[in-house]
N, C-alpha and C positions, 0 to 999 in steps of 0.2 A: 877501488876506483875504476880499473879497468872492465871487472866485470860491469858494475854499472855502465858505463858508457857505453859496451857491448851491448849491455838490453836497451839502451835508449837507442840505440842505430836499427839495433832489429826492430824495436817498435814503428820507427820512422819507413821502412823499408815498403812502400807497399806496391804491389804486381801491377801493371798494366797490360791492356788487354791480352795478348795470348798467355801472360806470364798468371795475370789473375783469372783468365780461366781454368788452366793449368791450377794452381793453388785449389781451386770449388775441387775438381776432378780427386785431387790429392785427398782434400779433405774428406768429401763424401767414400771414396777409396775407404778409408781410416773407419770411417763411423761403418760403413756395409762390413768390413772384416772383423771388426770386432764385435760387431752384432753375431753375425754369423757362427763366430768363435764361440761367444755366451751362451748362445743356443745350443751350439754341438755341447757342449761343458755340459749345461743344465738337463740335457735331454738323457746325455748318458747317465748323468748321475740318476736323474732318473727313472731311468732303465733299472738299474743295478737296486738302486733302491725298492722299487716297488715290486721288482720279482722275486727278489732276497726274500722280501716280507712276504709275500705268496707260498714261496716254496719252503720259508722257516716255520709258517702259519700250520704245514702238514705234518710236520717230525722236530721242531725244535730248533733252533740255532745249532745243542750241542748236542750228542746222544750218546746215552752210556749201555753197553749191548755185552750179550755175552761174548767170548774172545772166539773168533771167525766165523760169526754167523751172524746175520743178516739182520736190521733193527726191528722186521716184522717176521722174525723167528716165532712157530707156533708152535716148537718140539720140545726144546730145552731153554726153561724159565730161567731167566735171571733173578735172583732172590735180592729184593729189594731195600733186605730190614740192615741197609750198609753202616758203620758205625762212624764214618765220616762225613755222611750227608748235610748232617746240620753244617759243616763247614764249607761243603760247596754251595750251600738256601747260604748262607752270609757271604760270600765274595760278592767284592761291588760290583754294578749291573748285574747279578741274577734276580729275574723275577721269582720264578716258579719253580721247584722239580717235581714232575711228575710220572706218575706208575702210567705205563702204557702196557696195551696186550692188541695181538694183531690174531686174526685168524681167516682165512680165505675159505669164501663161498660162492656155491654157484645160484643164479638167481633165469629162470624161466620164463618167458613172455610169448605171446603166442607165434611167432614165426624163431626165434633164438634164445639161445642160450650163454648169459654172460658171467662171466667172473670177476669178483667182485669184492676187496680187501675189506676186512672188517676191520675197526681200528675201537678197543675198548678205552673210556675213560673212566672217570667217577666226577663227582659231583664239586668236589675242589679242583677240577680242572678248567681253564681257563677258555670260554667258548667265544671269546670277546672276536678274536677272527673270523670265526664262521659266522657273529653274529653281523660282520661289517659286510658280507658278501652274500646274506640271505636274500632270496629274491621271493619265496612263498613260503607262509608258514609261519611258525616257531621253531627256536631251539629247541629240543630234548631233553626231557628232565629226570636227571638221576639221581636227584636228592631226596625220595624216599626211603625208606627201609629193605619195601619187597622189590626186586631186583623189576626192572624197565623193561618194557620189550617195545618203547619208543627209539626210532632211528631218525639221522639225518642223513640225505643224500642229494648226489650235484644232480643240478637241473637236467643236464646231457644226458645222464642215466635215465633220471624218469621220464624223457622222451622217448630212449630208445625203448624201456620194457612199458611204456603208454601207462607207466604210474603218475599220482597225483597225489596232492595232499591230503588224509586224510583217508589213503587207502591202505592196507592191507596188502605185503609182499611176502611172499613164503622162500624161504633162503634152506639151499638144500647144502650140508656141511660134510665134504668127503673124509673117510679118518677110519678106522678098523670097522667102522660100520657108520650108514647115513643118517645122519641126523637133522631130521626139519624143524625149521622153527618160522613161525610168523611175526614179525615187526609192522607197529605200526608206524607210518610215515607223517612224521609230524612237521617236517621244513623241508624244501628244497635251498641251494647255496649254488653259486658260479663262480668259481675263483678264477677261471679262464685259462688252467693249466692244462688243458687236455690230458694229457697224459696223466694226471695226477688226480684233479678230480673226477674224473668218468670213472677210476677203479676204487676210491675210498668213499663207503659208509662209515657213520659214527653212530656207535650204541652203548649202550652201559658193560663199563668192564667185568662187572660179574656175570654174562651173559658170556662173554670169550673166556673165561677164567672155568667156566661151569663145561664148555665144550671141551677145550682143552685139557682140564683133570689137572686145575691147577690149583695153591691153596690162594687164601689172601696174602698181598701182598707181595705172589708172584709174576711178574712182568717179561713180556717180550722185549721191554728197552725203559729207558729212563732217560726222559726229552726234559733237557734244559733251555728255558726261555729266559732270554736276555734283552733287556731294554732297548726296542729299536726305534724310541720315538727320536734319536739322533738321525733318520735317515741311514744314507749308505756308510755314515761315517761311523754306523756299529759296528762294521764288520772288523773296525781296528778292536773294537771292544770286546766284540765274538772273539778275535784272535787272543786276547788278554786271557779270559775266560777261560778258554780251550787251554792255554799253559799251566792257570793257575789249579786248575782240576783238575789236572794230572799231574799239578806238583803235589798236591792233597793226597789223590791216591797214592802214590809211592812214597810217601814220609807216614800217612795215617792210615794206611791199610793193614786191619790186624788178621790175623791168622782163621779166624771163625769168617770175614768175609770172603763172598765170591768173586770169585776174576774177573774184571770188567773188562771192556773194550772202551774209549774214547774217539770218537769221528766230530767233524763240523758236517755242517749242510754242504758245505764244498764239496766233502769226500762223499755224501749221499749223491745228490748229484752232478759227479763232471761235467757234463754233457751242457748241461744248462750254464754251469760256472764258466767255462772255457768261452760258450758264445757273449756270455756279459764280458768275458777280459776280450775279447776280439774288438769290444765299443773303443778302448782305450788308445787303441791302432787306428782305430777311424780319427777320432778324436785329432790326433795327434797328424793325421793325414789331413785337415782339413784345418789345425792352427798352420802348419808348415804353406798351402798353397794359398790360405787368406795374406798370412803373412810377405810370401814374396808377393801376391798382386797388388797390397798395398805398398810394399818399399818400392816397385819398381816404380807407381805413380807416384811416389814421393820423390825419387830418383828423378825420374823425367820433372817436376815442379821446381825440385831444386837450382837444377842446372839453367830450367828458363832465367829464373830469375837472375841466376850467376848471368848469364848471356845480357841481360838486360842492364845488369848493374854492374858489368865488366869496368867503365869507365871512374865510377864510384871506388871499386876497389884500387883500380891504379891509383886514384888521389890517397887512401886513406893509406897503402903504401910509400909513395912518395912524402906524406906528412911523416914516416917512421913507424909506423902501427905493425907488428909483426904479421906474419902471416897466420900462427897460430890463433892470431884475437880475430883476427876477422874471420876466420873457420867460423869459431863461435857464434858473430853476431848472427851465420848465415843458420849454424846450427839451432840458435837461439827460435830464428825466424820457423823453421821447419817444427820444431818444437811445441810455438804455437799453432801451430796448425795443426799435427798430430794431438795436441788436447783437446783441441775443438773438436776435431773429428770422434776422439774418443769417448768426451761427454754426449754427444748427438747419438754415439753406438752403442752405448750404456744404455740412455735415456729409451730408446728406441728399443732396446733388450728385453730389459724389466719389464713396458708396457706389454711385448707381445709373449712373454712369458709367464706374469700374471697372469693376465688374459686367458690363457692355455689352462693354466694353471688351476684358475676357479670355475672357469667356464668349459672345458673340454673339447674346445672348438673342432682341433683335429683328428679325428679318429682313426684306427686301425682295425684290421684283420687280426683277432686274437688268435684264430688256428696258425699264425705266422710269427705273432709278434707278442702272442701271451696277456696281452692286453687290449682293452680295446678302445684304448686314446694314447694320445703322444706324452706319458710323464715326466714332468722337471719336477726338479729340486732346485731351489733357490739359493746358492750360497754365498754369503757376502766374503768369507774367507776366497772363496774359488775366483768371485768376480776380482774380488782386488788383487791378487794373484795374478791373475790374465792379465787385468790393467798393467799391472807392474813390470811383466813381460814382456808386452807387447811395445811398454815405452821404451824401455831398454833398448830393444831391436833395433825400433825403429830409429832410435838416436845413432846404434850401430852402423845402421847404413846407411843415414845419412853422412855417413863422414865420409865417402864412398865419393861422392858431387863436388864435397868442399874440399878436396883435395885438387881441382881443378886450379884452385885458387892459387898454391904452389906457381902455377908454370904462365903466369900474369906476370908481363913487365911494364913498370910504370910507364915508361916513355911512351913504348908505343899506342899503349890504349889511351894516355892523354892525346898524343898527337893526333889519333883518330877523331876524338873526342872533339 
Protein backbone atom coordinates (compact mmCIF):
# COMPACT_ATOMS: atom_id res chain seq x y z
CA UNK A 1 0.00 0.00 0.00
CA UNK A 2 2.68 2.34 0.70
CA UNK A 3 4.60 1.81 -2.17
CA UNK A 4 1.58 2.46 -4.31
CA UNK A 5 0.75 5.63 -2.75
CA UNK A 6 4.42 6.57 -3.29
CA UNK A 7 4.04 6.04 -7.08
CA UNK A 8 0.68 7.85 -7.08
CA UNK A 9 2.56 11.19 -5.38
CA UNK A 10 5.37 10.90 -7.76
CA UNK A 11 3.08 10.60 -10.69
CA UNK A 12 1.15 13.73 -9.39
CA UNK A 13 4.54 15.71 -8.84
CA UNK A 14 5.06 17.82 -11.78
CA UNK A 15 7.95 20.74 -12.22
CA UNK A 16 7.17 24.13 -12.84
CA UNK A 17 9.08 26.50 -14.63
CA UNK A 18 12.69 26.52 -13.48
CA UNK A 19 12.04 23.06 -11.86
CA UNK A 20 10.50 21.77 -15.32
CA UNK A 21 13.19 23.03 -17.27
CA UNK A 22 15.64 21.61 -14.92
CA UNK A 23 13.74 17.99 -15.35
CA UNK A 24 14.17 18.60 -19.96
CA UNK A 25 17.96 19.45 -19.00
CA UNK A 26 18.14 16.15 -16.80
CA UNK A 27 16.40 14.28 -19.05
CA UNK A 28 18.03 15.08 -22.44
CA UNK A 29 21.40 14.78 -20.02
CA UNK A 30 20.28 10.87 -19.70
CA UNK A 31 19.30 10.21 -23.28
CA UNK A 32 23.07 12.17 -24.69
CA UNK A 33 25.14 9.85 -22.05
CA UNK A 34 23.74 6.99 -22.77
CA UNK A 35 23.67 7.45 -26.48
CA UNK A 36 27.19 8.27 -26.22
CA UNK A 37 27.87 5.19 -23.96
CA UNK A 38 26.26 2.69 -26.72
CA UNK A 39 28.43 4.16 -29.17
CA UNK A 40 31.58 3.93 -27.42
CA UNK A 41 30.38 -0.01 -26.46
CA UNK A 42 29.39 -0.65 -30.17
CA UNK A 43 32.40 0.95 -31.78
CA UNK A 44 34.87 -0.74 -29.56
CA UNK A 45 33.37 -3.87 -29.88
CA UNK A 46 33.69 -3.11 -33.23
CA UNK A 47 37.05 -2.35 -33.45
CA UNK A 48 38.06 -5.57 -31.69
CA UNK A 49 35.78 -7.52 -33.84
CA UNK A 50 36.57 -6.51 -37.31
CA UNK A 51 40.59 -6.54 -36.71
CA UNK A 52 40.57 -9.91 -34.89
CA UNK A 53 38.89 -11.17 -38.11
CA UNK A 54 41.54 -9.22 -40.30
CA UNK A 55 44.49 -10.47 -38.60
CA UNK A 56 42.95 -14.15 -37.77
CA UNK A 57 41.96 -14.07 -41.80
CA UNK A 58 46.32 -14.18 -42.29
CA UNK A 59 47.53 -17.15 -39.81
CA UNK A 60 44.31 -18.67 -38.06
CA UNK A 61 42.73 -17.92 -34.79
CA UNK A 62 45.04 -20.88 -33.45
CA UNK A 63 48.65 -22.06 -34.73
CA UNK A 64 50.40 -25.18 -34.14
CA UNK A 65 54.38 -24.52 -35.07
CA UNK A 66 57.31 -26.25 -34.41
CA UNK A 67 58.54 -25.69 -30.57
CA UNK A 68 60.63 -22.10 -30.88
CA UNK A 69 60.29 -21.12 -34.20
CA UNK A 70 58.38 -18.90 -35.80
CA UNK A 71 54.74 -19.94 -37.74
CA UNK A 72 56.36 -18.93 -41.17
CA UNK A 73 59.40 -21.22 -40.35
CA UNK A 74 60.90 -22.22 -43.91
CA UNK A 75 63.94 -24.57 -42.45
CA UNK A 76 62.49 -27.00 -40.24
CA UNK A 77 59.00 -28.66 -41.36
CA UNK A 78 56.59 -29.58 -39.01
CA UNK A 79 55.26 -33.07 -39.98
CA UNK A 80 51.79 -32.82 -40.25
CA UNK A 81 50.52 -36.52 -40.43
CA UNK A 82 49.62 -35.85 -36.16
CA UNK A 83 47.59 -38.72 -34.81
CA UNK A 84 45.45 -36.48 -32.82
CA UNK A 85 44.04 -34.24 -35.50
CA UNK A 86 40.84 -35.64 -36.16
CA UNK A 87 40.22 -34.72 -32.55
CA UNK A 88 41.24 -31.23 -32.71
CA UNK A 89 38.76 -30.90 -36.75
CA UNK A 90 35.94 -32.34 -33.92
CA UNK A 91 36.24 -29.72 -30.88
CA UNK A 92 33.12 -27.37 -31.01
CA UNK A 93 33.87 -24.17 -32.97
CA UNK A 94 36.75 -25.50 -35.14
CA UNK A 95 36.12 -24.87 -38.73
CA UNK A 96 39.19 -25.96 -40.55
CA UNK A 97 42.89 -27.34 -39.92
CA UNK A 98 45.03 -26.71 -42.26
CA UNK A 99 48.67 -27.49 -43.87
CA UNK A 100 50.37 -24.21 -44.15
CA UNK A 101 54.10 -23.52 -45.63
CA UNK A 102 55.76 -20.11 -45.74
CA UNK A 103 58.80 -19.17 -47.84
CA UNK A 104 60.22 -15.49 -48.32
CA UNK A 105 61.17 -13.85 -51.64
CA UNK A 106 62.44 -11.10 -53.19
CA UNK A 107 60.47 -9.50 -55.99
CA UNK A 108 62.16 -6.62 -58.40
CA UNK A 109 60.41 -3.48 -59.99
CA UNK A 110 62.10 -1.03 -61.96
CA UNK A 111 63.29 1.61 -59.26
CA UNK A 112 63.26 -1.28 -56.00
CA UNK A 113 63.41 -4.17 -54.53
CA UNK A 114 60.96 -5.82 -52.07
CA UNK A 115 60.46 -8.67 -49.81
CA UNK A 116 57.77 -10.50 -49.99
CA UNK A 117 56.30 -13.54 -47.69
CA UNK A 118 55.09 -16.45 -49.68
CA UNK A 119 52.29 -18.23 -47.70
CA UNK A 120 51.61 -21.86 -49.40
CA UNK A 121 47.97 -23.29 -49.43
CA UNK A 122 46.05 -26.27 -51.18
CA UNK A 123 42.88 -26.39 -52.66
CA UNK A 124 40.84 -27.49 -49.29
CA UNK A 125 41.91 -24.40 -47.99
CA UNK A 126 39.44 -21.85 -47.15
CA UNK A 127 39.81 -18.48 -49.47
CA UNK A 128 36.35 -17.22 -48.24
CA UNK A 129 38.58 -14.23 -46.65
CA UNK A 130 40.55 -13.18 -49.32
CA UNK A 131 37.51 -13.74 -51.23
CA UNK A 132 35.47 -10.93 -49.04
CA UNK A 133 38.47 -8.37 -49.46
CA UNK A 134 39.27 -8.84 -53.35
CA UNK A 135 39.12 -5.76 -54.99
CA UNK A 136 40.54 -7.06 -58.85
CA UNK A 137 40.53 -10.26 -60.25
CA UNK A 138 39.96 -13.85 -59.05
CA UNK A 139 40.95 -16.11 -56.44
CA UNK A 140 43.71 -18.72 -57.43
CA UNK A 141 43.17 -22.00 -58.14
CA UNK A 142 44.94 -24.89 -56.73
CA UNK A 143 42.65 -27.55 -57.44
CA UNK A 144 44.31 -29.18 -60.37
CA UNK A 145 46.72 -31.94 -60.32
CA UNK A 146 49.77 -30.05 -61.99
CA UNK A 147 51.09 -27.75 -59.39
CA UNK A 148 49.72 -23.65 -59.98
CA UNK A 149 52.02 -20.93 -60.66
CA UNK A 150 48.86 -18.66 -60.04
CA UNK A 151 49.37 -16.05 -57.16
CA UNK A 152 47.34 -13.61 -55.11
CA UNK A 153 48.57 -10.38 -53.83
CA UNK A 154 47.47 -6.95 -51.79
CA UNK A 155 46.65 -4.16 -54.00
CA UNK A 156 49.61 -1.83 -51.95
CA UNK A 157 52.10 -4.40 -53.53
CA UNK A 158 51.08 -4.27 -57.08
CA UNK A 159 51.12 -0.39 -56.89
CA UNK A 160 54.39 -0.35 -55.53
CA UNK A 161 56.11 -2.91 -58.13
CA UNK A 162 53.40 -1.32 -60.96
CA UNK A 163 51.86 -5.01 -61.26
CA UNK A 164 48.45 -5.67 -62.38
CA UNK A 165 46.08 -8.36 -63.03
CA UNK A 166 46.93 -10.62 -65.43
CA UNK A 167 50.60 -9.92 -65.34
CA UNK A 168 53.58 -11.82 -65.00
CA UNK A 169 56.05 -11.33 -61.59
CA UNK A 170 59.35 -13.04 -61.52
CA UNK A 171 60.04 -13.75 -57.51
CA UNK A 172 63.86 -14.37 -56.95
CA UNK A 173 64.05 -17.24 -53.85
CA UNK A 174 67.46 -16.63 -51.72
CA UNK A 175 68.58 -20.30 -50.20
CA UNK A 176 72.05 -22.31 -51.03
CA UNK A 177 71.52 -21.09 -54.38
CA UNK A 178 68.86 -18.61 -56.38
CA UNK A 179 65.96 -19.83 -57.57
CA UNK A 180 63.48 -17.89 -59.92
CA UNK A 181 60.22 -18.61 -60.59
CA UNK A 182 57.37 -16.53 -62.50
CA UNK A 183 53.61 -16.33 -61.06
CA UNK A 184 50.85 -15.46 -62.67
CA UNK A 185 48.75 -12.76 -60.89
CA UNK A 186 45.39 -13.69 -60.97
CA UNK A 187 43.55 -11.18 -57.97
CA UNK A 188 44.54 -8.37 -56.13
CA UNK A 189 42.87 -8.06 -52.16
CA UNK A 190 43.12 -4.91 -49.47
CA UNK A 191 42.70 -6.13 -46.02
CA UNK A 192 44.01 -2.65 -44.78
CA UNK A 193 46.67 -4.18 -42.52
CA UNK A 194 49.63 -2.47 -43.86
CA UNK A 195 51.83 -4.24 -42.23
CA UNK A 196 50.35 -7.60 -42.95
CA UNK A 197 49.23 -7.49 -46.29
CA UNK A 198 51.90 -5.42 -48.38
CA UNK A 199 54.42 -8.46 -47.24
CA UNK A 200 52.02 -11.67 -47.97
CA UNK A 201 51.44 -13.44 -51.32
CA UNK A 202 49.22 -16.57 -51.72
CA UNK A 203 50.29 -19.52 -54.03
CA UNK A 204 49.87 -23.12 -54.18
CA UNK A 205 51.61 -25.07 -51.36
CA UNK A 206 53.37 -27.30 -53.65
CA UNK A 207 55.32 -24.55 -55.16
CA UNK A 208 56.79 -23.56 -51.38
CA UNK A 209 57.05 -27.30 -50.46
CA UNK A 210 59.13 -27.82 -54.10
CA UNK A 211 61.54 -24.65 -52.90
CA UNK A 212 61.97 -25.76 -49.62
CA UNK A 213 62.81 -29.68 -50.27
CA UNK A 214 59.88 -30.57 -48.50
CA UNK A 215 57.72 -33.88 -48.78
CA UNK A 216 53.94 -33.75 -48.82
CA UNK A 217 52.44 -33.14 -45.97
CA UNK A 218 55.20 -31.03 -44.62
CA UNK A 219 54.18 -27.57 -43.14
CA UNK A 220 55.64 -24.51 -41.67
CA UNK A 221 52.56 -24.33 -39.29
CA UNK A 222 49.09 -25.75 -38.91
CA UNK A 223 46.43 -22.68 -38.71
CA UNK A 224 43.23 -23.53 -36.91
CA UNK A 225 40.07 -21.50 -37.88
CA UNK A 226 37.41 -21.16 -35.60
CA UNK A 227 33.83 -19.79 -35.96
CA UNK A 228 33.94 -16.21 -35.76
CA UNK A 229 30.53 -15.43 -37.16
CA UNK A 230 29.83 -14.64 -33.08
CA UNK A 231 31.81 -11.31 -33.65
CA UNK A 232 34.25 -10.30 -30.88
CA UNK A 233 32.42 -12.73 -28.64
CA UNK A 234 34.74 -15.52 -30.34
CA UNK A 235 37.57 -14.77 -28.81
CA UNK A 236 36.01 -16.36 -25.41
CA UNK A 237 35.62 -19.25 -28.00
CA UNK A 238 39.21 -18.96 -29.51
CA UNK A 239 40.22 -19.10 -25.64
CA UNK A 240 38.17 -22.45 -25.30
CA UNK A 241 39.78 -23.77 -28.35
CA UNK A 242 43.38 -22.82 -27.52
CA UNK A 243 42.86 -24.94 -23.94
CA UNK A 244 41.09 -27.72 -25.37
CA UNK A 245 43.96 -28.46 -27.96
CA UNK A 246 46.39 -28.54 -25.83
CA UNK A 247 44.56 -30.52 -23.43
CA UNK A 248 44.44 -33.06 -26.65
CA UNK A 249 47.91 -32.84 -27.22
CA UNK A 250 49.35 -33.74 -23.81
CA UNK A 251 46.62 -36.78 -23.16
CA UNK A 252 46.84 -37.92 -27.13
CA UNK A 253 50.15 -37.24 -28.27
CA UNK A 254 51.99 -40.57 -29.16
CA UNK A 255 55.39 -41.16 -29.36
CA UNK A 256 55.81 -41.28 -33.51
CA UNK A 257 54.42 -37.68 -33.44
CA UNK A 258 56.28 -34.33 -33.59
CA UNK A 259 56.44 -31.67 -30.90
CA UNK A 260 54.25 -29.01 -31.64
CA UNK A 261 54.10 -25.50 -30.31
CA UNK A 262 50.50 -24.02 -29.57
CA UNK A 263 50.06 -19.80 -29.92
CA UNK A 264 46.63 -17.67 -30.45
CA UNK A 265 46.67 -14.81 -32.74
CA UNK A 266 47.20 -12.68 -29.53
CA UNK A 267 50.52 -14.21 -29.10
CA UNK A 268 51.18 -13.54 -33.12
CA UNK A 269 50.56 -10.47 -32.74
CA UNK A 270 50.90 -8.19 -29.36
CA UNK A 271 51.30 -5.19 -30.65
CA UNK A 272 48.02 -5.00 -32.49
CA UNK A 273 46.16 -7.02 -29.28
CA UNK A 274 47.58 -4.56 -26.64
CA UNK A 275 46.13 -1.48 -28.91
CA UNK A 276 42.55 -3.31 -29.07
CA UNK A 277 42.74 -3.85 -25.06
CA UNK A 278 43.66 -0.10 -24.66
CA UNK A 279 39.77 0.55 -26.42
CA UNK A 280 38.56 -1.07 -23.02
CA UNK A 281 40.29 1.90 -21.02
CA UNK A 282 38.64 4.42 -23.19
CA UNK A 283 35.51 2.73 -22.97
CA UNK A 284 35.37 2.70 -19.47
CA UNK A 285 36.89 6.43 -19.46
CA UNK A 286 33.88 7.70 -21.25
CA UNK A 287 30.95 5.49 -19.22
CA UNK A 288 32.63 7.15 -15.97
CA UNK A 289 32.49 11.00 -17.44
CA UNK A 290 28.94 10.44 -19.24
CA UNK A 291 27.90 9.05 -16.15
CA UNK A 292 28.92 11.72 -13.68
CA UNK A 293 27.61 14.67 -16.29
CA UNK A 294 24.32 13.00 -16.25
CA UNK A 295 24.09 12.45 -12.20
CA UNK A 296 25.14 15.67 -11.71
CA UNK A 297 22.17 17.20 -13.84
CA UNK A 298 20.01 14.80 -12.29
CA UNK A 299 21.47 15.98 -8.93
CA UNK A 300 20.88 19.62 -9.79
CA UNK A 301 16.70 18.48 -11.10
CA UNK A 302 16.26 16.85 -8.14
CA UNK A 303 16.94 19.23 -5.47
CA UNK A 304 14.87 21.91 -7.78
CA UNK A 305 12.11 20.28 -7.41
CA UNK A 306 12.79 19.26 -3.48
CA UNK A 307 13.19 23.38 -3.37
CA UNK A 308 9.74 23.61 -4.99
CA UNK A 309 7.99 21.05 -3.17
CA UNK A 310 9.58 21.79 0.29
CA UNK A 311 6.17 22.74 1.64
CA UNK A 312 4.45 19.61 0.25
CA UNK A 313 6.91 17.48 2.11
CA UNK A 314 6.43 19.31 5.55
CA UNK A 315 2.60 18.45 5.03
CA UNK A 316 3.10 14.77 4.12
CA UNK A 317 5.51 14.76 7.20
CA UNK A 318 3.31 16.25 9.61
CA UNK A 319 0.35 13.75 8.31
CA UNK A 320 3.10 10.88 9.83
CA UNK A 321 4.56 9.64 6.43
CA UNK A 322 8.30 8.70 7.22
CA UNK A 323 11.01 10.27 5.76
CA UNK A 324 12.18 7.16 4.26
CA UNK A 325 8.63 7.05 1.93
CA UNK A 326 8.91 10.24 0.74
CA UNK A 327 12.77 9.72 -0.40
CA UNK A 328 11.07 7.24 -2.66
CA UNK A 329 8.22 9.22 -4.10
CA UNK A 330 11.12 11.71 -5.03
CA UNK A 331 13.24 8.75 -5.99
CA UNK A 332 10.33 7.28 -7.89
CA UNK A 333 9.87 10.80 -9.71
CA UNK A 334 13.72 11.02 -10.76
CA UNK A 335 13.40 7.49 -11.88
CA UNK A 336 10.96 8.38 -14.37
CA UNK A 337 12.73 10.68 -15.92
CA UNK A 338 15.96 8.80 -16.16
CA UNK A 339 13.66 6.13 -18.29
CA UNK A 340 12.50 8.50 -20.47
CA UNK A 341 15.78 9.77 -20.92
CA UNK A 342 17.05 6.32 -21.49
CA UNK A 343 14.58 5.16 -24.07
CA UNK A 344 15.06 8.56 -26.21
CA UNK A 345 19.26 7.29 -25.68
CA UNK A 346 18.67 3.92 -26.95
CA UNK A 347 16.21 4.94 -29.53
CA UNK A 348 18.68 7.54 -30.86
CA UNK A 349 21.71 4.82 -30.49
CA UNK A 350 20.45 1.99 -32.56
CA UNK A 351 19.27 4.55 -35.28
CA UNK A 352 22.80 6.15 -35.58
CA UNK A 353 24.52 2.95 -35.28
CA UNK A 354 22.51 0.96 -37.89
CA UNK A 355 22.90 3.79 -39.98
CA UNK A 356 26.93 3.47 -39.56
CA UNK A 357 26.47 0.12 -39.59
CA UNK A 358 24.94 -0.54 -43.16
CA UNK A 359 25.77 2.47 -44.69
CA UNK A 360 29.47 3.37 -43.63
CA UNK A 361 28.78 6.78 -43.24
CA UNK A 362 31.91 7.59 -41.28
CA UNK A 363 35.15 6.94 -42.47
CA UNK A 364 38.73 6.60 -41.36
CA UNK A 365 42.42 6.58 -42.26
CA UNK A 366 43.26 2.89 -42.43
CA UNK A 367 47.16 3.64 -42.28
CA UNK A 368 45.92 4.80 -38.66
CA UNK A 369 43.05 2.96 -37.86
CA UNK A 370 43.29 -0.42 -39.90
CA UNK A 371 40.17 0.23 -41.49
CA UNK A 372 38.57 2.49 -43.41
CA UNK A 373 35.15 3.18 -41.70
CA UNK A 374 33.95 3.44 -37.98
CA UNK A 375 32.82 -0.58 -37.08
CA UNK A 376 30.06 -1.46 -34.59
CA UNK A 377 28.82 -4.41 -33.40
CA UNK A 378 25.29 -4.44 -32.31
CA UNK A 379 24.80 -6.14 -28.98
CA UNK A 380 21.61 -6.44 -27.44
CA UNK A 381 23.36 -8.53 -24.41
CA UNK A 382 25.98 -5.28 -24.26
CA UNK A 383 22.95 -2.58 -24.70
CA UNK A 384 20.84 -4.14 -21.84
CA UNK A 385 23.93 -4.37 -19.65
CA UNK A 386 24.64 -0.57 -20.11
CA UNK A 387 20.89 0.08 -19.48
CA UNK A 388 20.99 -2.03 -16.38
CA UNK A 389 24.03 -0.10 -15.13
CA UNK A 390 23.36 2.93 -15.98
CA UNK A 391 19.82 2.77 -13.89
CA UNK A 392 21.31 1.40 -11.06
CA UNK A 393 23.73 4.48 -10.70
CA UNK A 394 21.74 6.68 -11.52
CA UNK A 395 19.08 5.52 -8.80
CA UNK A 396 22.55 5.65 -6.66
CA UNK A 397 22.91 9.13 -6.79
CA UNK A 398 19.95 10.16 -6.76
CA UNK A 399 19.54 9.26 -3.07
CA UNK A 400 22.45 11.80 -2.71
CA UNK A 401 19.31 15.11 -3.27
CA UNK A 402 16.78 13.01 -1.32
CA UNK A 403 18.57 12.95 1.69
CA UNK A 404 17.86 16.72 1.89
CA UNK A 405 14.66 15.69 2.83
CA UNK A 406 16.02 14.29 6.41
CA UNK A 407 16.87 17.98 7.64
CA UNK A 408 12.85 19.41 6.77
CA UNK A 409 10.81 20.38 9.79
CA UNK A 410 7.21 20.40 9.37
CA UNK A 411 6.44 23.63 11.25
CA UNK A 412 8.57 25.79 9.75
CA UNK A 413 7.94 25.03 5.99
CA UNK A 414 4.25 25.02 6.90
CA UNK A 415 4.34 28.28 8.45
CA UNK A 416 6.32 29.64 5.42
CA UNK A 417 3.97 28.12 3.41
Amino acid sequence: KDMNLNLFIAKKIRGRGLSSVSNGIACVSVAVSIWIILAAVAIAGGFKSEISKRASGFTGDIVLTVPGLDYMNDVYPLHSDLSYLPSIKSVQGVLSVNEVAYKPGMIKSEKDVYGVMFKGVDSTYSMRFFQEFLTEGRLPDFSANRMSDEVLISDRLAKLLGYGTGDRMTVYFIGDQVRVRRFLITGLYDVQLESLDEKLAVVDVRQIRRLNGWEEHDASCLEVAVDSRGGYSSAGLCDRVYEETGRIIMTEDETGDAPVAVSRISDIYPGLFDWLALLDLNVLVVMVLMMAVAGFNMISGLLIILFEKISMIGLLKSLGMRTSSICKIFIFRGGAIVLKGMVWGNALALVVLLLQKWLKIITLDPDNYFVNFVPVEISLSHILLVDAAAFAVMLLIMILPSLFISGVSPDRTLKVS
